[in-house]
C-alpha positions in Angstrom: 1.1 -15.5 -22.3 4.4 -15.4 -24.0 7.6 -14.4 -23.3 9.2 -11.6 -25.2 12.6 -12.0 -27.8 14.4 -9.4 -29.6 15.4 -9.3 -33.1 17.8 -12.6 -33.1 14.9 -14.5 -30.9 17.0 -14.1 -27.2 14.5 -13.9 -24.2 14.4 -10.5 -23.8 12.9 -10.7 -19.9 9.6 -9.1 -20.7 7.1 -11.6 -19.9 3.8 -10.8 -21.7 0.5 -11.6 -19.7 0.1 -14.8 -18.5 3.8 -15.8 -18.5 4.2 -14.2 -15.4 2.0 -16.4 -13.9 4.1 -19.3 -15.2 7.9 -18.0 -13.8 5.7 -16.7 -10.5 4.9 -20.5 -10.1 8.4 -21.3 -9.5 8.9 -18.5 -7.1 7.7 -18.7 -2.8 3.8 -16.8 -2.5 4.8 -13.3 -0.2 4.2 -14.8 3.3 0.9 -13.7 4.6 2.5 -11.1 7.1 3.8 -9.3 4.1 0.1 -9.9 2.0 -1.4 -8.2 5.3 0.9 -5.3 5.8 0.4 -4.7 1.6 -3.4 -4.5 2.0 -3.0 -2.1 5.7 -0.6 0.2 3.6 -2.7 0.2 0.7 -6.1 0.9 2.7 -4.3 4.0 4.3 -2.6 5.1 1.2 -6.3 5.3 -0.3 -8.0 6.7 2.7 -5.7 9.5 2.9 -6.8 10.6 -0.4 -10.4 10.3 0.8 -11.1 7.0 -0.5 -13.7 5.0 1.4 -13.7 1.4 -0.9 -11.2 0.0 -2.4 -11.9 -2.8 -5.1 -9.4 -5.8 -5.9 -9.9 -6.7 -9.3 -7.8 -10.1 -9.2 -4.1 -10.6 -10.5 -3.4 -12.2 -13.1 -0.1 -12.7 -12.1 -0.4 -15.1 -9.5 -1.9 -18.2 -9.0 -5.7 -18.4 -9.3 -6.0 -20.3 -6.1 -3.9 -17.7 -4.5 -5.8 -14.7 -5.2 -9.1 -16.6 -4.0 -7.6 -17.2 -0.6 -6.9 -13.5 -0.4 -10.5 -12.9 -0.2 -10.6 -14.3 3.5 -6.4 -15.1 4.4 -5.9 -11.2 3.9 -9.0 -9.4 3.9 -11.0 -10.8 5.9 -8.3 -11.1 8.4 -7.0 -7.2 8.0 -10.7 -6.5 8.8 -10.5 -8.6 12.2 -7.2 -7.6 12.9 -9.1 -3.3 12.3 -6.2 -2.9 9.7 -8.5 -1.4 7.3 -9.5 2.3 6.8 -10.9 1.5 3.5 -13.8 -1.0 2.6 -12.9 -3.5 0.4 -14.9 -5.4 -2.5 -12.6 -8.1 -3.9 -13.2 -10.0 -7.2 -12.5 -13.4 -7.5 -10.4 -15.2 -10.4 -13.0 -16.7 -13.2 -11.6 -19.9 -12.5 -12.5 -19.4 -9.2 -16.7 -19.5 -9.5 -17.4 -22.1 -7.5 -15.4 -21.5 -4.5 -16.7 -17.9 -4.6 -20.3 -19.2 -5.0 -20.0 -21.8 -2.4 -18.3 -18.2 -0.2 -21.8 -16.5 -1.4 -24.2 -19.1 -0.3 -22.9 -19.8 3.4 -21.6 -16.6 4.4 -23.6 -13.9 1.8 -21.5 -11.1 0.6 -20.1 -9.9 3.3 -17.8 -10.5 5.7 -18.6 -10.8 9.4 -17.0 -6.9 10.2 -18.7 -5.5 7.0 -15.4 -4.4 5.7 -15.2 -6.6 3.0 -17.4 -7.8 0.5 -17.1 -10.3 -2.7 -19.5 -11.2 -5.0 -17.6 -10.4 -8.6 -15.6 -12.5 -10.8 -13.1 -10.9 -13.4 -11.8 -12.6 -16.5 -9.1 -11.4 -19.0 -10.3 -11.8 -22.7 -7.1 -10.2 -23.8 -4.0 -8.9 -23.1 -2.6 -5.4 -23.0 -1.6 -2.3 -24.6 1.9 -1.7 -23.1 3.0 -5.4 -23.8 1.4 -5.2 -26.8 -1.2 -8.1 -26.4 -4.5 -6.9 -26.0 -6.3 -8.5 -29.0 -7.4 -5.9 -32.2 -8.6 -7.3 -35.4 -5.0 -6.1 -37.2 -1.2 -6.8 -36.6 -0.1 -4.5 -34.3 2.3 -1.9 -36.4 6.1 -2.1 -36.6 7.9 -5.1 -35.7 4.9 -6.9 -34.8 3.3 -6.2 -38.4 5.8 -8.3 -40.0 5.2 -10.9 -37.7 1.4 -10.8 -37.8 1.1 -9.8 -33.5 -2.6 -8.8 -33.1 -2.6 -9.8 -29.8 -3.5 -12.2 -27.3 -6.8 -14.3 -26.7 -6.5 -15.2 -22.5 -9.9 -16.9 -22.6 -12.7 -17.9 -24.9 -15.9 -15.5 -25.4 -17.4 -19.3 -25.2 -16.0 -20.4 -21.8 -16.8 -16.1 -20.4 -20.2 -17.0 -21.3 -20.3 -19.9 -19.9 -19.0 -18.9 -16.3 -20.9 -15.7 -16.8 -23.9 -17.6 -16.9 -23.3 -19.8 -13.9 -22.0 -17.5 -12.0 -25.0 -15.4 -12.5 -27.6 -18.3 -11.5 -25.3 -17.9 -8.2 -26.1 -14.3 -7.3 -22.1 -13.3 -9.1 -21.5 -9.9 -11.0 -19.1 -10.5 -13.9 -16.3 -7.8 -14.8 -14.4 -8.8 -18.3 -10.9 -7.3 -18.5 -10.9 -6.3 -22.2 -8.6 -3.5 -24.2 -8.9 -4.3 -27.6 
């Protein structure tokens, strides 16, 4: 990621991708009352529009090992708790493969109410369109002509193969996150 400047090279604020990640790092998780209430609210919110699964497909945002523990700390536990009224298939961080292989092999792919499932791993090849990152083959135009901005690379088509191919071997689906 990078974080934004303007014209004279300030900080503009805008962090770009992965940066948030970094200033996130500094900054409390939500406590896991709040993480709960986010999914219940977002499970009705859906279901009142006649949505009956809901699928997380990771943040990049927050820290890997964070969004992992979501799979059971939230979701698992909104299921128990009946604070669902939307199935859920969550995704886990690439990063994340072996923990959500080692989830796969002792408790399958679902968890024990049938609510929620896991068995995918996302990865971000690239950035995006609105913070001008996802990666194209020319400078972006404008500003980011001049300075040669054709985006962001977030991980390696080597190391995607890589866990693709592992996590495959361990019964994962693979979902790349890429714009450009």
């Amino acid at each position: 990621g990078s974080y934004a400047r303007d014209s004279y090279g300030r900080l503009t604020g805008v962090l770009v991708d992965e940066a948030a990640a970094h200033v996130l790092s500094f900054a409390p998780p939500a406590p896991l009352t709040a993480r709960l209430e986010a999914a219940h609210a977002a499970s009705r919110a859906a279901a009142k529009v006649g949505a009956t699964l809901l699928c997380d497909m990771t943040d990049i945002s927050v820290p890997q090992e964070m969004a992992f523990a979501d799979l059971q700390d939230v979701y698992a536990s909104a299921a128990s708790q009946s604070l669902l009224s939307t199935r859920v298939f969550a995704y886990a961080p690439l990063s994340q493969r072996a923990k959500l292989a080692a989830l796969v092999k002792s408790k399958g792919y679902t968890d024990s109410t049938g609510m929620v499932s896991w068995g995918g791993l996302k990865a971000f090849f690239d950035g995006s369109l609105g913070s001008r990152s996802a990666l194209f083959d020319a400078p972006y135009e404008g500003e980011d002509a001049e300075e040669g901005n054709a985006g962001l690379n977030v991980t390696s088509i080597a190391h995607i193969k890589a866990e693709a191919r592992a996590g495959a071997e361990a019964g994962l689906s693979l979902a790349v996150h890429a714009i450009g």
